[in-house]
C-alpha positions as MATLAB code, in Angstrom:
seq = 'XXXXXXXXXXXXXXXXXXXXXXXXXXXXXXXXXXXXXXXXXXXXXXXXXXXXXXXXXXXXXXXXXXXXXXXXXXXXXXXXXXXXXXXXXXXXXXXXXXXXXXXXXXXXXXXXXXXXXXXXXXXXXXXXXXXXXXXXXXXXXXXXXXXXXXXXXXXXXXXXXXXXXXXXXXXXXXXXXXXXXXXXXXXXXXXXXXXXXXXXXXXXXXXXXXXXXXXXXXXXXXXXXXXXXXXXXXXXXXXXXXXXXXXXXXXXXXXXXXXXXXXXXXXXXXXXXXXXXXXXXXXXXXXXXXXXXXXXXXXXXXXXXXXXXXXXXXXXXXXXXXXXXXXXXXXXXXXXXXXXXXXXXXXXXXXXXXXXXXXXXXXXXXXXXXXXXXXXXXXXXXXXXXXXXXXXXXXXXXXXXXXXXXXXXXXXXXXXXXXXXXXXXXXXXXXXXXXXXXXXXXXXXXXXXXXX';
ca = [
       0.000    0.000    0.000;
       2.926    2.199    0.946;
       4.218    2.051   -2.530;
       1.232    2.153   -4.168;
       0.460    5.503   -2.414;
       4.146    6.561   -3.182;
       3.536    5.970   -6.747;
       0.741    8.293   -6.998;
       2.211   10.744   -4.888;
       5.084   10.894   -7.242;
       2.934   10.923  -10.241;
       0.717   13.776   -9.236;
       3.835   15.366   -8.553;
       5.316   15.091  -11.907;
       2.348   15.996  -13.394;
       1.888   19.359  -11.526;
       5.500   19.640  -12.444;
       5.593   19.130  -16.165;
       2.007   21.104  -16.153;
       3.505   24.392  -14.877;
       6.782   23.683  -17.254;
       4.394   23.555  -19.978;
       2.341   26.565  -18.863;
       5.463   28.682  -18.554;
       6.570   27.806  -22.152;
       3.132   28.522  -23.334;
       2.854   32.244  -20.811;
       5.740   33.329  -21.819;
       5.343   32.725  -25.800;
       1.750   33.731  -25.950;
       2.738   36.986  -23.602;
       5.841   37.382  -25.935;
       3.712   37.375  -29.284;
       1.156   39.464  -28.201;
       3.260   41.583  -27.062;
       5.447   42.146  -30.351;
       2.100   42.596  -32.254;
       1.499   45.627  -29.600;
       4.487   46.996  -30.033;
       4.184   46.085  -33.926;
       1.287   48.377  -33.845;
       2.147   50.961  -31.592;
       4.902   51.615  -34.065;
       3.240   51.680  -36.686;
       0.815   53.655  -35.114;
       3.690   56.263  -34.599;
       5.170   56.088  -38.180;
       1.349   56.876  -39.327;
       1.143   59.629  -37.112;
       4.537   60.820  -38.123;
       3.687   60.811  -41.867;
       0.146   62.870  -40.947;
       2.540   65.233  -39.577;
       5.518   65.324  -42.543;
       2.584   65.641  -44.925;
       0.667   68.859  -42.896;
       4.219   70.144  -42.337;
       5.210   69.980  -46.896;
       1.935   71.004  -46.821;
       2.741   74.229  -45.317;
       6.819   74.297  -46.481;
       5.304   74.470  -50.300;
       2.919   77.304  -49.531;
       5.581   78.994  -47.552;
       7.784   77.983  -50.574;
       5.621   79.483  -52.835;
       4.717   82.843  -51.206;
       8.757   83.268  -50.822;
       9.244   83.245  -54.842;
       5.821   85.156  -55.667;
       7.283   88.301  -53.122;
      10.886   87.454  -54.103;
      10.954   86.463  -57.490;
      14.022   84.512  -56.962;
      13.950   80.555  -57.975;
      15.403   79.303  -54.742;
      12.424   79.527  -52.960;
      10.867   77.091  -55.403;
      13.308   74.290  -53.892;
      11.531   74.139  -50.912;
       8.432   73.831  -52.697;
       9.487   70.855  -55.099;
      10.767   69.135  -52.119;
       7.526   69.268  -50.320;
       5.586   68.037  -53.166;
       8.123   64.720  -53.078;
       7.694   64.323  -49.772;
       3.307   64.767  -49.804;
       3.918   61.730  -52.528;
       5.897   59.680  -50.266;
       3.832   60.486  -46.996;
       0.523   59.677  -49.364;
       2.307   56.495  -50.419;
       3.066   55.110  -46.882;
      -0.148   56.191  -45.377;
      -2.156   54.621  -48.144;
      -0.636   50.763  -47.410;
      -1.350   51.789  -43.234;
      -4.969   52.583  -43.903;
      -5.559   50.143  -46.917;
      -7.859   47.582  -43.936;
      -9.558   50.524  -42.663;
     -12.606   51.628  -44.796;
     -13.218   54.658  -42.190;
      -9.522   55.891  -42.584;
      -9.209   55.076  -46.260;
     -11.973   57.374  -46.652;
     -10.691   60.488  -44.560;
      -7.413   59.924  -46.647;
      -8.910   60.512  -49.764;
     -10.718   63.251  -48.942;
      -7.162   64.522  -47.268;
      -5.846   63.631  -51.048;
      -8.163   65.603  -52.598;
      -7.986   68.757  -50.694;
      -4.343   68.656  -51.239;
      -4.162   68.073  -54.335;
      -6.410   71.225  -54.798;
      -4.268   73.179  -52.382;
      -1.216   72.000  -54.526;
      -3.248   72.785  -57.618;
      -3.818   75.733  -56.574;
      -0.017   76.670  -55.942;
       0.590   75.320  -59.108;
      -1.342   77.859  -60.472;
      -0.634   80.788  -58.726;
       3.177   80.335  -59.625;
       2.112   79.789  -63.447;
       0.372   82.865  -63.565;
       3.112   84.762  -61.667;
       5.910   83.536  -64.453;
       3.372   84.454  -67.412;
       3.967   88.122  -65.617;
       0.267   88.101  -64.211;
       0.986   88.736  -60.977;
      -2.122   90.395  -59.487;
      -4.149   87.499  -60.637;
      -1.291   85.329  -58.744;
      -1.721   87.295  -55.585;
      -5.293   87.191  -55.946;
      -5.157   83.316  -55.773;
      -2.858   83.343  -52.546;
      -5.093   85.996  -50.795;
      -8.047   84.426  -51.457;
     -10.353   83.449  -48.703;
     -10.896   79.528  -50.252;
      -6.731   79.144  -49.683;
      -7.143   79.992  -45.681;
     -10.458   77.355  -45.724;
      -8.184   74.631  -47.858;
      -5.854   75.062  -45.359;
      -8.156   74.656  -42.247;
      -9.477   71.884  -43.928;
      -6.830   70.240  -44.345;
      -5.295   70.851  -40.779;
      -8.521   69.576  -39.290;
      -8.730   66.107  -41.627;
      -4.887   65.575  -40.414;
      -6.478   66.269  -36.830;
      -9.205   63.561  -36.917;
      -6.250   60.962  -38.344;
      -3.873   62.081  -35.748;
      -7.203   62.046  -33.003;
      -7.623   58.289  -34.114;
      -4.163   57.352  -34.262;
      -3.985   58.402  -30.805;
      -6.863   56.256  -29.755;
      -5.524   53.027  -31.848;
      -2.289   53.667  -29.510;
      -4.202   54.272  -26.340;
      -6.102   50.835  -27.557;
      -2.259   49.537  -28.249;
      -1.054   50.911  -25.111;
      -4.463   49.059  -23.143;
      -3.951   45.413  -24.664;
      -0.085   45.438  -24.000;
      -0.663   46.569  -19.752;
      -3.518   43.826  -19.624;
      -0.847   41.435  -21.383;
       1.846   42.163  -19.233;
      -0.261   41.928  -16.111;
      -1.998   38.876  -17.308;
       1.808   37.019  -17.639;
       2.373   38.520  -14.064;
      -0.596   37.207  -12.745;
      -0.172   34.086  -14.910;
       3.796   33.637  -13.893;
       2.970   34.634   -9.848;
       0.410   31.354  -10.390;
       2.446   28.855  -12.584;
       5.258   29.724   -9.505;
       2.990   28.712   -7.025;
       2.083   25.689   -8.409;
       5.845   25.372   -9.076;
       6.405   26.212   -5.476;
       3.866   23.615   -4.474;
       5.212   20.911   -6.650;
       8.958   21.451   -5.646;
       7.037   21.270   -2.143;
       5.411   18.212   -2.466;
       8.409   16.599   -4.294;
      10.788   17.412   -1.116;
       8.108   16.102    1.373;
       8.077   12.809   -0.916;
      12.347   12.574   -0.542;
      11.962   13.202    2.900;
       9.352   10.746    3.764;
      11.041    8.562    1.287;
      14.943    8.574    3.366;
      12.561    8.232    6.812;
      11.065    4.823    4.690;
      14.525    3.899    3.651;
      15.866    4.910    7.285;
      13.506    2.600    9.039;
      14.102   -0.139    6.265;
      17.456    0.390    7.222;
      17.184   -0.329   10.947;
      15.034   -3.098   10.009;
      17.708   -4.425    7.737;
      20.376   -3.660   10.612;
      17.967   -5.065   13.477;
      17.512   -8.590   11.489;
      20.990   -8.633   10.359;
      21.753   -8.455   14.024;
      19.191  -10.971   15.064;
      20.327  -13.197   12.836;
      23.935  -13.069   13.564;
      22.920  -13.589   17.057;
      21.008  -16.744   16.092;
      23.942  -17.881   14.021;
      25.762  -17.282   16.874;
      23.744  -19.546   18.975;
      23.429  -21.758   16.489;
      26.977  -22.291   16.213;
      27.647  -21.846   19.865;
      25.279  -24.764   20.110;
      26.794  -27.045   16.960;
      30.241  -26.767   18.331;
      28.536  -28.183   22.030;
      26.829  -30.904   19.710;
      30.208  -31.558   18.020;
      32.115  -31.650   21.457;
      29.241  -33.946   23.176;
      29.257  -36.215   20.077;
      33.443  -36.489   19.681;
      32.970  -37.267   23.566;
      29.922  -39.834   23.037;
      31.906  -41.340   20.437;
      34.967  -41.507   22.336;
      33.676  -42.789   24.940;
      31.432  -44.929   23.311;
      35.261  -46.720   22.026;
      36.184  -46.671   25.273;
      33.553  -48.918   26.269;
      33.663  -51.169   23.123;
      37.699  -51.687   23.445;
      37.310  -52.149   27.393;
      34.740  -54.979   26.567;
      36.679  -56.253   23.896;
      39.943  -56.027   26.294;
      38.188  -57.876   29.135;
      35.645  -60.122   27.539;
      36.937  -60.975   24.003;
      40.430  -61.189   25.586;
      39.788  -63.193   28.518;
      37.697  -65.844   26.448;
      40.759  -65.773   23.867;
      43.216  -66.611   26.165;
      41.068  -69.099   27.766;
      41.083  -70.624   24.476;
      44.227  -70.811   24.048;
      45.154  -72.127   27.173;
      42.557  -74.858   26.834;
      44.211  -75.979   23.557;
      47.778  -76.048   24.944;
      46.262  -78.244   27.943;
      44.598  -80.491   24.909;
      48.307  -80.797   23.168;
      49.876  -81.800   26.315;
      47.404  -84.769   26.821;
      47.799  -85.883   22.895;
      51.278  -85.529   22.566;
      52.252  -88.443   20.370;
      49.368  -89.991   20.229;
      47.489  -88.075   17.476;
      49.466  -86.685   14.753;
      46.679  -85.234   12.530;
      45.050  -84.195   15.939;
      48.273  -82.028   17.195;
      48.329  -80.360   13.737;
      44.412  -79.274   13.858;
      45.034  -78.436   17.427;
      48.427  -76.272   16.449;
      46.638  -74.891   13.507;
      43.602  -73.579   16.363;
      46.529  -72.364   18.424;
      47.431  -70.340   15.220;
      44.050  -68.871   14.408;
      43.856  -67.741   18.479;
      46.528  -66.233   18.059;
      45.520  -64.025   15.154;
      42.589  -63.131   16.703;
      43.854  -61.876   19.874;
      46.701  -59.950   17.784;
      43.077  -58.416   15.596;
      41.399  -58.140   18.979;
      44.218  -56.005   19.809;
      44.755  -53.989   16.628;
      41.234  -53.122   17.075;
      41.116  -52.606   20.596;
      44.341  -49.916   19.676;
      42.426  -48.221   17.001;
      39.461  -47.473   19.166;
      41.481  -46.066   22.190;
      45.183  -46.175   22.045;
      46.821  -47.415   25.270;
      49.796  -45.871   23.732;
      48.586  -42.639   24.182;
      47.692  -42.972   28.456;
      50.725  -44.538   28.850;
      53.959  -43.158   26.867;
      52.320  -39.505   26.094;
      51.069  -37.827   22.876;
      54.557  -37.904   20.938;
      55.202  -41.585   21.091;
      52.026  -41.980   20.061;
      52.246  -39.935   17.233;
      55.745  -41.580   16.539;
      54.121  -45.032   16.313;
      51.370  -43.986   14.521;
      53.296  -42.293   11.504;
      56.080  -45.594   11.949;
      53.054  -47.996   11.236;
      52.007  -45.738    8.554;
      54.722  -45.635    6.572;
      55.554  -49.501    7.106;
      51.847  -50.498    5.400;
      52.126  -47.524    2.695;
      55.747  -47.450    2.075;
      55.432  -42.962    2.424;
      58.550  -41.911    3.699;
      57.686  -40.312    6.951;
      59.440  -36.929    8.600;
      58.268  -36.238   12.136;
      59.674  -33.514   13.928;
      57.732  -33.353   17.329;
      58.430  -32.114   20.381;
      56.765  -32.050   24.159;
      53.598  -30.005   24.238;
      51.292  -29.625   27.429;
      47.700  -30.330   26.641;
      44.575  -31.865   27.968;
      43.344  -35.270   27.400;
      40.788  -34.473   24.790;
      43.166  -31.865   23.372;
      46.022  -34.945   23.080;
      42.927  -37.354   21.804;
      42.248  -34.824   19.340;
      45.115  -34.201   18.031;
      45.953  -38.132   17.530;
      42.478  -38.279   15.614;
      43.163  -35.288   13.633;
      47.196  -36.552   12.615;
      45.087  -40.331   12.048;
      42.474  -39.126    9.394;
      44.913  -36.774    7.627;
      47.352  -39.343    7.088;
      44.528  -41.914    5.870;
      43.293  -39.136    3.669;
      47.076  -39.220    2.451;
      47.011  -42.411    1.286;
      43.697  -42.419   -0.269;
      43.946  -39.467   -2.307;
      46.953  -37.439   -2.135;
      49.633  -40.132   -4.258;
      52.258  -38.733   -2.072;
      55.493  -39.430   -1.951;
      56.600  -37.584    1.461;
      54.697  -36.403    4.851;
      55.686  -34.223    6.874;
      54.004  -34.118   10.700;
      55.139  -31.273   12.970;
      54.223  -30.830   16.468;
      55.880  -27.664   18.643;
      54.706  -24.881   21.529;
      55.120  -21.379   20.490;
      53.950  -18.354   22.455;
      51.857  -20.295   24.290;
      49.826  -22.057   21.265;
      50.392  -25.372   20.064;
      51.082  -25.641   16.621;
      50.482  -29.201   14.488;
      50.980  -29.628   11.165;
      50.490  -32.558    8.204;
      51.975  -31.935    4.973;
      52.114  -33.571    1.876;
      53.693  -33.546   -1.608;
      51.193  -34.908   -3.589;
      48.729  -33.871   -6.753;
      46.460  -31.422   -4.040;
      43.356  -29.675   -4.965;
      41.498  -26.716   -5.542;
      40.006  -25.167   -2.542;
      37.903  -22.805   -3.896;
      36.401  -25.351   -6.321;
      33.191  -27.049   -4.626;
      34.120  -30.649   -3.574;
      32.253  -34.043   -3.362;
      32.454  -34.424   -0.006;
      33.705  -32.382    2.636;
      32.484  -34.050    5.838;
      36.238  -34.965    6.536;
      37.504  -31.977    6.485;
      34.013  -29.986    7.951;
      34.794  -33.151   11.239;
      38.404  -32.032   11.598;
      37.463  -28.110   11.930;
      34.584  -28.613   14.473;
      36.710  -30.635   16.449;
      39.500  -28.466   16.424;
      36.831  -25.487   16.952;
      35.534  -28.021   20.236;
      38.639  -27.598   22.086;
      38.845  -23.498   21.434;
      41.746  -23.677   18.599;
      41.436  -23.224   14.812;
      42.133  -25.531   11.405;
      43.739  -23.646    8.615;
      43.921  -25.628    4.785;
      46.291  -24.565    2.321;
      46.474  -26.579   -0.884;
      46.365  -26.007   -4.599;
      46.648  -28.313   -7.792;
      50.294  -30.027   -7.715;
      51.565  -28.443   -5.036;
      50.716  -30.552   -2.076;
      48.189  -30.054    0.765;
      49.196  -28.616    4.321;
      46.682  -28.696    7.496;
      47.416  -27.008   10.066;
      45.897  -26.507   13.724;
      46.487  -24.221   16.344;
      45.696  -24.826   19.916;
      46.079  -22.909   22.759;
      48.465  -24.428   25.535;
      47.358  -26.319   28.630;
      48.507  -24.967   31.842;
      48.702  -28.863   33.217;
      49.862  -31.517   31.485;
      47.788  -34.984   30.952;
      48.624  -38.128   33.607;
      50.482  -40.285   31.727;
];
């Protein structure tokens, strides 16, 4: 559910987000166009109003132009006058496309037109008459009371074009405020929701790092519970370990002790029964004496098994002599049956007796894993005190293996560590391919020795 809700959180988020992106792109280019058309206008507003003025102004300059070479007679004053009549043509020209979609204006400029062409007519005229030499009727033209109404009339058309010009850029002037305030408006809301967004977004991270916090401690609380239970777990397997080495030890002890005192005892009964039989058929039987040697034979053997076995399950060697004799018989023996040549370098270490049996049981399976698998040549078995810490050691020079690669079984090796783990000390393998395997174990140092 908590995700679910996260989920749309996040997506309203991201769509409040990408909405007020959008609506800024779409503010600020609709704001930016309209206002460009505004200003678009305005201006041209202002060049229109600017040509009503240039053409009222040559207007004037060619009347004044005129008047100055009718009193002066001189041709310079005419220059003015052409000049104003180019410039009427070009302020006609330019006003004509700025009016050509307004039927109102078009028609106020061609009445404009077509007083000033009369005006200009009229000036026309006037100077004609003046260069024919018929001056009064030249300055009866210019006094005339129709040139002052032209004039008015054509100062009070430019007026009305000017007066709506003015209100077309008071219009202008209107749209572009109400589009400027609108995109302040607009951007003060789009911010807001921006505001709210980038809000709602750090609210999310922030709930989100207390989610992944308490995850966290969760983790962290089960990684500790569980390390406590594999604590336990192994505290308890290397108890089971201990109490099974100890069950099976002294489950030997009891199975050689029988065998000792039962197995023996009704062995060497036997046998003495059978030398009492040979004494009573000596030369008497022949074929008797040699089934009765041959029985003394097989008793023999068997008490010799019964005491191989009775060895293997607990060695009186080690009770009696001490752990390096032991060890010293054992590797003797095993190179005798393997032919292994055999280096033992051991000296006098203090240790308990389930330390010693350990260590006797340890150097036993190593050196019968020698001869199963290793095809070595040479062993090595070290045994010396150091700082306090018995180190042992069984080395070999045969093919090895790969520790890292996943073996077939392992139980030999997995028995040898808990038992070494049992008795507080630690196993340590090194092998690789051709080079040999050494095991090593580390013990710490009994303050007592074992009875002997």
């Amino acid at each position: 559910m908590n995700v679910i809700k996260g989920l749309r959180h996040s997506r309203i988020v991201l769509t409040l987000a990408v909405a007020a992106a959008v609506g800024m792109v779409v503010l600020s280019e609709g704001a930016y166009w309209q206002s460009a058309r505004a200003l678009n206008d305005l201006a041209a507003i202002g060049d229109a109003r600017s040509d009503i003025l240039r053409l009222q102004q040559s207007v004037l300059a060619a009347e004044a132009g005129q008047r100055g070479y009718l009193l002066t007679a001189r041709r310079e004053y005419l220059a003015p006058y052409d000049q104003a009549l180019r410039d009427i043509d070009e302020s006609f020209s330019r006003l004509d496309r700025y009016y050509a979609s307004s039927a109102t204006s078009v028609e106020r400029l061609d009445n404009l037109r077509a007083l000033t062409d009369t005006k200009l007519t009229e000036l026309a005229v006037a100077i004609r008459l003046y260069d024919e030499g018929k001056s009064a009727a030249s300055t009866d033209i210019v006094l005339s009371a129709l040139n002052k109404q032209q004039m008015e009339a054509i100062r009070a058309l430019g007026t009305e074009l000017l007066d709506s010009q003015a209100l077309q850029a008071d219009a202008g002037r209107e749209t572009l405020d109400r589009t400027l305030k609108g995109r302040r408006i607009g951007m003060a809301l789009l911010t807001a929701i921006s505001l709210l967004a980038l809000y709602l977004f750090l609210r999310r991270t922030d709930e989100l790092k207390q989610q992944q916090k308490r995850l966290k401690d969760l983790v962290q609380a089960e990684r500790d519970r569980l390390e406590i239970e594999v604590a336990q777990r192994t505290e308890q397997l290397t108890k089971l370990a201990r109490h099974l080495q100890t069950a099976r030890e002294d489950e030997r002890n009891r199975l050689a002790r029988n065998l000792h005192d039962e197995l023996g005892s009704l062995l060497t009964s036997a046998k003495l029964d059978a030398a009492r039989i040979k004494s009573r058929l000596a030369g008497t039987s022949p074929e008797a004496l040699e089934r009765l040697a041959h029985l003394v034979q097989t008793l023999n053997q068997s008490i010799a098994l019964g005491r191989s076995i009775i060895e293997d399950l607990r060695p009186s060697t080690l009770g009696n002599l001490g752990l390096v004799p032991t060890l010293e018989i054992l590797t003797r023996e095993f190179a005798d049956q393997t032919g292994i040549a055999v280096d033992c370098a051991l000296s006098p270490v203090k240790l308990s007796a389930n330390a010693e049996l350990m260590v006797y049981r340890l150097v036993q399976e190593a050196i019968t894993n020698i001869s199963k698998y290793a095809r070595a040549r040479r062993v090595w078995v070290n045994m010396l005190a150091r700082n306090g810490q018995v180190e042992v050691s069984v080395c070999d020079d045969g093919v090895g293996f790969d520790t890292s690669a996943p073996a077939k079984s392992t139980f030999g090796l997995l028995g040898m560590r808990f038992r070494v783990e049992a008795e507080g000390g630690k196993l340590t393998l090194v092998s690789s391919p051709g080079r040999g395997t050494q095991i090593v174990v580390t013990l710490p140092e009994s303050r007592t020795t074992s009875p002997a």
